[in-house]
MIDO-561957 format. One record per residue: x, y, z of N, C-alpha, C in turn; residue number from 1. Coordinates in steps of 0.001 Angstrom, whole numbers, plus 500000, padded with zeros to 6 digits. Example, Ala and Ser with C-alpha at 12.3 -4.5 7.8 and 13.67 -1.06 7.14 Angstrom:
! residues 2
[[513190 494310 507800] [512300 495500 507800] [513200 496700 507800] 1];
[[512850 497750 507080] [513670 498940 507140] [512900 500030 507870] 2];
***
This chain:
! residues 235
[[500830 498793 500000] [500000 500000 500000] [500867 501261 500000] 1];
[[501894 501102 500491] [502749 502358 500439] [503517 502954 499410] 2];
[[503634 501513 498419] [504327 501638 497533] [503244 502628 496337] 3];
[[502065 502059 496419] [501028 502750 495834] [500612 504280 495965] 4];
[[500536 504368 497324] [500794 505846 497680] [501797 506712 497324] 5];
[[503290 506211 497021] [504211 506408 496525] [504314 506831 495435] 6];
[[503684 505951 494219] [503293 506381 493039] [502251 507393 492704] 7];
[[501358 507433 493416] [499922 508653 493336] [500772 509785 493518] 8];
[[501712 509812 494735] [502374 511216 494733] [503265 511608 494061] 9];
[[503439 510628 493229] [504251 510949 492010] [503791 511776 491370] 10];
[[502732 511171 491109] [501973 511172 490052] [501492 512793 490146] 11];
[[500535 512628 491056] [499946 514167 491553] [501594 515138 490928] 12];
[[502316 514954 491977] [503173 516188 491687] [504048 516064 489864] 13];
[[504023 515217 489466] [504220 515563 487637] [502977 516494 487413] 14];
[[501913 515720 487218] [500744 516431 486585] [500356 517561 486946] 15];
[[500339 517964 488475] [500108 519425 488870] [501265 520244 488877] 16];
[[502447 519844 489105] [503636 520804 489049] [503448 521304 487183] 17];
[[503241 520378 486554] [502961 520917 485374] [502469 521957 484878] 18];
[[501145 522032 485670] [499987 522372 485480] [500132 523906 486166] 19];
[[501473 523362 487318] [501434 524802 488218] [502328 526283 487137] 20];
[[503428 524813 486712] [504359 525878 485732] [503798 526685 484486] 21];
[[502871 526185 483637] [502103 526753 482761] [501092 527699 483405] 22];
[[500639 527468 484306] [499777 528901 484774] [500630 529769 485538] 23];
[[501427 529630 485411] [502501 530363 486137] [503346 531375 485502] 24];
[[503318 530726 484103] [503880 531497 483264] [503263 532412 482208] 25];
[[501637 531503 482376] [500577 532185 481901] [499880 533426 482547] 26];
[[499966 533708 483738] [499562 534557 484846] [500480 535021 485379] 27];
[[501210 535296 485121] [502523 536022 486073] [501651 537406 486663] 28];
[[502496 537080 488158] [502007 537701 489243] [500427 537402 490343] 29];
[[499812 536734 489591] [498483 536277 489818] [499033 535032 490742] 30];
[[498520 534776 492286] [499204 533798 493273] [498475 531949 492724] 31];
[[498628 531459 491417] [498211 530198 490918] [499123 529310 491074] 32];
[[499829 529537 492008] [500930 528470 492481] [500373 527562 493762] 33];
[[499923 528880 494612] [499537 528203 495938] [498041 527287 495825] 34];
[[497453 528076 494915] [496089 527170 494747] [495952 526086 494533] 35];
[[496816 525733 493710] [497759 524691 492830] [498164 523615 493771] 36];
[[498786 524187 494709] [499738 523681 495708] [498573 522973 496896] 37];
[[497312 523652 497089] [496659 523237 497940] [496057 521717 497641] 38];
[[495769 522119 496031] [494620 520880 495345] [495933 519892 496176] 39];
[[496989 519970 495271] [498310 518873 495309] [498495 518465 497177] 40];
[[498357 519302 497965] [498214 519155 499395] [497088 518324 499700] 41];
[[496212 518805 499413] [494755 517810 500130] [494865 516060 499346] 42];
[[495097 516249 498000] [494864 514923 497378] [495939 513586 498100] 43];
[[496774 514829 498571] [498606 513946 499501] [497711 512969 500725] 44];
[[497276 514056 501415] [496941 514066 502766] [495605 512942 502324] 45];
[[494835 513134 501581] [493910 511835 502116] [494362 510880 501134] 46];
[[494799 510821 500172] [495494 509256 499800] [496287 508472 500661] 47];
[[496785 509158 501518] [497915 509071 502665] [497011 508495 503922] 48];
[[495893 508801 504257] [494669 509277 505285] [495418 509479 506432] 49];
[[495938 511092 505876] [496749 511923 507240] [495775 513011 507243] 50];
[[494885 512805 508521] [493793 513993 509338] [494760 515104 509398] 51];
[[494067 516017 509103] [494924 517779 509799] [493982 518414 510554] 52];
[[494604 518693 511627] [493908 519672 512570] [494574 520552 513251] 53];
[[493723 521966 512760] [494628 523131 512776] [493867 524192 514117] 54];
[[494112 524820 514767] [494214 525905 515620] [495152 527361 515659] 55];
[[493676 527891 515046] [494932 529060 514375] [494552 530429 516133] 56];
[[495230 531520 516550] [495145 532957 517560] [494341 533359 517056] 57];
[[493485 533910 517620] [491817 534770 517263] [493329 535938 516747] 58];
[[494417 536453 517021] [495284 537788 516730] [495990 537330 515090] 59];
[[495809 535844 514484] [496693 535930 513763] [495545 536671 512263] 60];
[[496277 536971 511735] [495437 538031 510018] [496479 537307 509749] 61];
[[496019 536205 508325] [496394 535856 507207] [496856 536474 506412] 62];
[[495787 537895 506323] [496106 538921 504753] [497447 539753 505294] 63];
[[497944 539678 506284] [499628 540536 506708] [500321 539561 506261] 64];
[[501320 540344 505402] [502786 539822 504610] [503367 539796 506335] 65];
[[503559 538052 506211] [504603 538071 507671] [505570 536918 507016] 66];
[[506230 536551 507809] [506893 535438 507918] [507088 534152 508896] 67];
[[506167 533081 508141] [505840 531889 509165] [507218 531377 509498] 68];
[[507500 530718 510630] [508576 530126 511297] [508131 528819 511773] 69];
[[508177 527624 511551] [507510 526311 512217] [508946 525139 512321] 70];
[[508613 524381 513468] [509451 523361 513361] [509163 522370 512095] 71];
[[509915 521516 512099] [510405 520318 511064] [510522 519118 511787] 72];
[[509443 518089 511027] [509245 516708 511611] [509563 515685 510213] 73];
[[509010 516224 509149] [508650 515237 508161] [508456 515984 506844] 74];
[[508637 515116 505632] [508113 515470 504410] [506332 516050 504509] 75];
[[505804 515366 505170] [504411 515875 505236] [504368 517217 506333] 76];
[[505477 518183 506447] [505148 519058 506829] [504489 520261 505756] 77];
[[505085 519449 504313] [505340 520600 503385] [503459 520884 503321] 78];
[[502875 519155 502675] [501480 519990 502099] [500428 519958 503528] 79];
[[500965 519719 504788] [499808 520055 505747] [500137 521773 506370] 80];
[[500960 522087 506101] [501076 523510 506168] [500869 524160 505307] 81];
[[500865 523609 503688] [500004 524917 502679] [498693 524630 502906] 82];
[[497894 523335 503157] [496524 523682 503320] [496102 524486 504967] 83];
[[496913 524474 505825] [496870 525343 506895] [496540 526675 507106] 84];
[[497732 527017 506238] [498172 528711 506816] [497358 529089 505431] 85];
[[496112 530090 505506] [495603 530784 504378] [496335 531976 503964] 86];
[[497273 531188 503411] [498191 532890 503173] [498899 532298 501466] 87];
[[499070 533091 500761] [499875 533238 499323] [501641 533355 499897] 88];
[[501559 531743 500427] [503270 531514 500543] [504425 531498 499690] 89];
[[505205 531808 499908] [506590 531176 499682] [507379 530774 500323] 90];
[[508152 529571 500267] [508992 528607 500747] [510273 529196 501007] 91];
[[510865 529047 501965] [512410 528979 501687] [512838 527524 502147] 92];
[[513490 526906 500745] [513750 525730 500414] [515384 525583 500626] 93];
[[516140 524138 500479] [517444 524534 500085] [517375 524343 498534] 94];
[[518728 524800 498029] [518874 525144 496930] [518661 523222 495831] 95];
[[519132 522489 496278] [519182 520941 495782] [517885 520586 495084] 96];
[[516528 521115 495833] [515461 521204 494717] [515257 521897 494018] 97];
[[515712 522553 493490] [515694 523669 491922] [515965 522645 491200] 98];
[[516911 521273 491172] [517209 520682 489890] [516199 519641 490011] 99];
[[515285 519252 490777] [513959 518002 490243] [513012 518427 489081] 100];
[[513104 517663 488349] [512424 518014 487485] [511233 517913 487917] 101];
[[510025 518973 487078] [509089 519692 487397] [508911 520069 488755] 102];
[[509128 519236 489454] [508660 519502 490736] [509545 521012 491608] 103];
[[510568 521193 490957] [511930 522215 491101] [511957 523422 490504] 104];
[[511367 522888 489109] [511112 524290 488147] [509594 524763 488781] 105];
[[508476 523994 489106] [507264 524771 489269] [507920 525594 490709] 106];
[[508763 525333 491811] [508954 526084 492888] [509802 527431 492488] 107];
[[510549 527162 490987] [511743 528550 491120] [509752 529347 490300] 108];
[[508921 529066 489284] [508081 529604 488973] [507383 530202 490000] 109];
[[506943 529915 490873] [506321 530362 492105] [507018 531636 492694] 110];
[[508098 531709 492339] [509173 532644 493595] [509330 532137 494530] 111];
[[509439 530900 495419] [510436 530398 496379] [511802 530440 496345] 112];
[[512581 530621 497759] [513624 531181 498036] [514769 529861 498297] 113];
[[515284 529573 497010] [516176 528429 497590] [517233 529392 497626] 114];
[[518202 528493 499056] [518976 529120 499824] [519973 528217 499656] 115];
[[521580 528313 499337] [522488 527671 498355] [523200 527468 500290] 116];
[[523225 526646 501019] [524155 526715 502071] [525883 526492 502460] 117];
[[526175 526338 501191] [527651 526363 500895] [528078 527433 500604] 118];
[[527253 528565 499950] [528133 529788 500024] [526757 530786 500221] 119];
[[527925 531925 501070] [527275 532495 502023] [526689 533751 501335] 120];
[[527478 533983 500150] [526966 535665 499273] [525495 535189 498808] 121];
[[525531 533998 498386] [524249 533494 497448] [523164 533571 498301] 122];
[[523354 533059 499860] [522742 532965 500878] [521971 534286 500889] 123];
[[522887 535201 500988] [522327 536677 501587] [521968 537476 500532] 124];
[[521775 536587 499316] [520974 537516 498055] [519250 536760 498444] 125];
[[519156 535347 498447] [518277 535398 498555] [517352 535649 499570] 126];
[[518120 535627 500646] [517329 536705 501806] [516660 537886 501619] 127];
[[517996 538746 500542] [517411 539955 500363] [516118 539844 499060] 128];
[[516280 539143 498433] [515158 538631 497008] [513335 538652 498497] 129];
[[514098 537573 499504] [513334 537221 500679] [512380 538517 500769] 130];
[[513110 539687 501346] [512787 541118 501827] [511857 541643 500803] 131];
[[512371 541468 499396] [511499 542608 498357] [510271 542159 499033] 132];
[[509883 540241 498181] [508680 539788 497869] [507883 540122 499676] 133];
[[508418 540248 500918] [507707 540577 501693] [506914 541810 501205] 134];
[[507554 543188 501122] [506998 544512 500802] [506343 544448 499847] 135];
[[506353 543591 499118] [505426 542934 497716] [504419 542937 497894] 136];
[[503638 542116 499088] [502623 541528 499813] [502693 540197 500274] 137];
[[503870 539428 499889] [503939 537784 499981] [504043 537522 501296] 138];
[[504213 536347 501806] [504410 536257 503120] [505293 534696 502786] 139];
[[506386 534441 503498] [507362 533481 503258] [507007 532703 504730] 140];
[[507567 531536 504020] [507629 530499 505343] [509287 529321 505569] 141];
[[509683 529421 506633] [510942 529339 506529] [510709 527968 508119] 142];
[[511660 527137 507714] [512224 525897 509364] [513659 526658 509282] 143];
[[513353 527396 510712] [514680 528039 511073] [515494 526728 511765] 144];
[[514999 525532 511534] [515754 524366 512229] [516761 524040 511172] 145];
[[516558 524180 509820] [517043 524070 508928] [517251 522300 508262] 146];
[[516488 521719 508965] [516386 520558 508661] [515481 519538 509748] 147];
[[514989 518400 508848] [513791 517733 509500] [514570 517469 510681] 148];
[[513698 517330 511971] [514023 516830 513193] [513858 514641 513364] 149];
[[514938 514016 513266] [514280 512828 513128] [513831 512365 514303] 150];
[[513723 513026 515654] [512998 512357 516775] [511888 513173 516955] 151];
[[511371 514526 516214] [510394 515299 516689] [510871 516169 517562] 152];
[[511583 515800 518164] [512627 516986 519039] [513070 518599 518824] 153];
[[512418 519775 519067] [513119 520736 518383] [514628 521294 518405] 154];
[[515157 521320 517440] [516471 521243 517117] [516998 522876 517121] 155];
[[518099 523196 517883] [518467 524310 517432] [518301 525467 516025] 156];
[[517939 526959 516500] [517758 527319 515275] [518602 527815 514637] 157];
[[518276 528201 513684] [519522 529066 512232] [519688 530126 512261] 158];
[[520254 531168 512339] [519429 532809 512182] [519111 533329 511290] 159];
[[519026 533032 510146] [518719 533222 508422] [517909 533959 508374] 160];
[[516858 533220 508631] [515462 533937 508683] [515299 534777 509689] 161];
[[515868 534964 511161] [515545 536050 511874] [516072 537444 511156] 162];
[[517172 537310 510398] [517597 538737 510064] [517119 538855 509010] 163];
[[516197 537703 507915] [515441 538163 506832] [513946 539173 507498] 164];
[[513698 539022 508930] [512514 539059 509674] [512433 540688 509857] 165];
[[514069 540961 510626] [514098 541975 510540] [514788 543117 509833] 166];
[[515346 543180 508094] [515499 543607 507380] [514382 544284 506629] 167];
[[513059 543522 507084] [511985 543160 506710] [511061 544141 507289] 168];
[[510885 544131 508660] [510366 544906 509677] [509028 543956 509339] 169];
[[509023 542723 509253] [507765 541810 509016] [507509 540986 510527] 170];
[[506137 540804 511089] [506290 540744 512095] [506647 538703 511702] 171];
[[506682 537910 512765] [506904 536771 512727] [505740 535858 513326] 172];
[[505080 534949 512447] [504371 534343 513163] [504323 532589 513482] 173];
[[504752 532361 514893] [505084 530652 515014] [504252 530064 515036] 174];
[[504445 528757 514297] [503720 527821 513792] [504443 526633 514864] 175];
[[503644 525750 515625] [503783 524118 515858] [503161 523000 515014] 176];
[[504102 522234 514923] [503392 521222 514000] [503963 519633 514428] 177];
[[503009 518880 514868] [503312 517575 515212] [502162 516505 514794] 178];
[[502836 515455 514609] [502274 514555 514144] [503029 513757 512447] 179];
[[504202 514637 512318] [504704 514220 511020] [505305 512996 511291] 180];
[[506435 513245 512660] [507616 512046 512227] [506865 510537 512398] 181];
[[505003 510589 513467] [504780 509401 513517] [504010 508954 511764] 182];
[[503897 509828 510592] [503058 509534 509391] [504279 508963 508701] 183];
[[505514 509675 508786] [506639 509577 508147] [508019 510023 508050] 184];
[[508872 508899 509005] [510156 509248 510010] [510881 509636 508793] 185];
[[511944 510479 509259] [512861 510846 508181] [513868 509352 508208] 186];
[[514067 509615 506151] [515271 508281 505915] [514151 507174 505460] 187];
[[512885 506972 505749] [511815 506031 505391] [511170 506628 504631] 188];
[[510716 505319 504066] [509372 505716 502496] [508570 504933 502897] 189];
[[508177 504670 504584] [506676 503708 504674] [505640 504841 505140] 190];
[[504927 505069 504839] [503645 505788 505225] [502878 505599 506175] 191];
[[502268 505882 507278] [501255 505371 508096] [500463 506453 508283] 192];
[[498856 505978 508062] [497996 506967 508421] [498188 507667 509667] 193];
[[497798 508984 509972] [497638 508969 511351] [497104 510894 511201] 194];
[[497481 511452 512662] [496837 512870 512324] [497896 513861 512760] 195];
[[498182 515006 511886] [498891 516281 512080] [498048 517409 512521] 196];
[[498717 517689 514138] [497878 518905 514298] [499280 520368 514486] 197];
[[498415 521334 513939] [499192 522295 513943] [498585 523758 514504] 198];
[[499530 524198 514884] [499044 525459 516052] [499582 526753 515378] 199];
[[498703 527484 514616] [499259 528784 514385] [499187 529687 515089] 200];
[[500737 530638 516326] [500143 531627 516641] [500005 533091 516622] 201];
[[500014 533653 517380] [500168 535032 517752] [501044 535880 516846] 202];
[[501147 536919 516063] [502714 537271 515596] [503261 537929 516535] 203];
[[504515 537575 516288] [505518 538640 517100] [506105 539486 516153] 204];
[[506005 541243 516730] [506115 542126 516050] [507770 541947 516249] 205];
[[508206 542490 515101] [509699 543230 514569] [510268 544445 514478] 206];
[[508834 545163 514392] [509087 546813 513644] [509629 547476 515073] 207];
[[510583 548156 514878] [511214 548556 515718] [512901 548184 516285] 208];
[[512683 546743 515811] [513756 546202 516417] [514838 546394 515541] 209];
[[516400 546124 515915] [517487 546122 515070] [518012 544791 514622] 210];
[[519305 544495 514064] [519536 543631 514159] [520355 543172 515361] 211];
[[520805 543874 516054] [521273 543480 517730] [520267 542589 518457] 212];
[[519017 542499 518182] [517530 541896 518838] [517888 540862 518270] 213];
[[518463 540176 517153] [518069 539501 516380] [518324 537768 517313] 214];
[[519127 537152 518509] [519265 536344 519283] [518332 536681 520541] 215];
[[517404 537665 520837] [516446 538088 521720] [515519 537368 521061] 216];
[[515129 537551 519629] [513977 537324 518981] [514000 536157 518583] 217];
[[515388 535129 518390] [515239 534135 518059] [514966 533055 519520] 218];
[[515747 533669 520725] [514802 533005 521750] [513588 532482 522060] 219];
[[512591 534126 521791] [511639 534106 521464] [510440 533195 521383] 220];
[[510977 533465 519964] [510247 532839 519078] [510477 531395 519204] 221];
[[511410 530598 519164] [511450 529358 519519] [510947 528870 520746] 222];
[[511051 529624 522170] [510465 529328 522961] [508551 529531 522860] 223];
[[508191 530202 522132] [506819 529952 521636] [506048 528908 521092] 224];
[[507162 528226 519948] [506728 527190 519048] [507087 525845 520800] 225];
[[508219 526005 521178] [508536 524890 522400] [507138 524725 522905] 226];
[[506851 526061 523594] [505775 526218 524241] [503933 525308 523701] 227];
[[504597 525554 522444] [502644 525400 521696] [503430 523724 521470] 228];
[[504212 523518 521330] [504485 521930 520543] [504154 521208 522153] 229];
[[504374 521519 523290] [504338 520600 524981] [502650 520631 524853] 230];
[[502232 521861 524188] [500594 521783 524448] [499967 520649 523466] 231];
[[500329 520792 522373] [500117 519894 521494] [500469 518387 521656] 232];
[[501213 518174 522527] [502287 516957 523246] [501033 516303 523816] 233];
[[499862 517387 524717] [499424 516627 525575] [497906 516249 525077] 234];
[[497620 516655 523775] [496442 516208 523474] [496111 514538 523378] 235];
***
């Protein structure tokens, strides 16, 4: 059965990454990536039969260009957080998926931010690329863990994104998300149904701050997501 599931998500992502790149190129500027991205999210999640259940702050507004921050459990963080967060995202990816075919080209079409981690100039262009599309209206979503957690454990963060946060003067809003590593541990391709719940909260404002804040704010903010992931622990 997994192997089957395996293939559907193949499948899905040829045919819609396709589908994403041609309207993408057909509509430039028009957000037909994420819509795109949702169909391709929901069809994941119940072929898979991974439940999502979300809890978003009566304070969080979708329509503010912010920048989501969430831990990293699993490949299924990617499409239970675009059908989550109602916002016209962009990713910051690493750079290694730009070369999958379709699935690589529909993300550079979109404007996602792959981030080259071997060299550091490339790094800090696309941060700043990061900054425009905020003032744009976009709102980016970034794992300041910088990589899946394979026990669920939150893992030290990166500061990448805190100083894209505040270059930005975009406020930050943390995301918890658990339930991935038990659907699908990192290093495995077996699938098991089960349910992802995710906690969107509060933003934390930026405007004001410098970049001297920028290890204040990454405290923060991680101690927030800590905070909402023990709550989520105990459901």
């Amino acid at each position: 059965m997994s192997l089957l599931r395996l293939v559907l998500i193949t499948l899905y992502t040829a045919v819609l990454g396709s589908v994403a790149i041609i309207l993408s190129l057909l509509l430039p500027g028009v957000p037909v990536f994420i819509r795109v991205a949702r169909i391709w999210s929901w069809l994941i999640l119940r072929t898979c039969r991974v439940k999502l259940v979300v809890d978003r702050s009566p304070a969080y507004d979708p329509s503010r260009p912010s920048i989501y921050m969430s831990n990293h459990q699993s490949l299924f963080d990617v499409p239970s957080l675009t059908l989550a967060i109602p916002a016209d995202l962009k990713f910051v990816t690493k750079r290694e998926l730009l070369f999958i075919p379709i699935f690589g080209w529909s993300l550079w079409c979109a404007g996602f931010l792959f981030i080259d981690r071997r060299r550091r100039d490339r790094a800090v262009r696309s941060l700043a690329r990061g900054s425009r599309k905020i003032r744009a209206g976009a709102s980016i979503l970034a794992f300041p863990e910088g990589t899946r957690s394979p026990t669920g454990e939150l893992l030290p963060f990166k500061k990448g994104a805190f100083v894209l946060a505040l270059e930005a003067g975009a406020p930050i809003v943390p995301v918890s998300i658990t339930g991935g590593t038990s659907v699908l541990t990192k290093g495995s391709l077996r699938i098991r149904p089960g349910v992802v719940r995710i906690t969107i909260g509060a933003p934390i404002e930026t405007a004001g701050m410098t970049l001297g804040d920028r290890d204040r704010l990454m405290a923060l903010v991680r101690g927030q997501i800590a905070a909402d992931l023990e709550q989520l622990g105990e459901l």
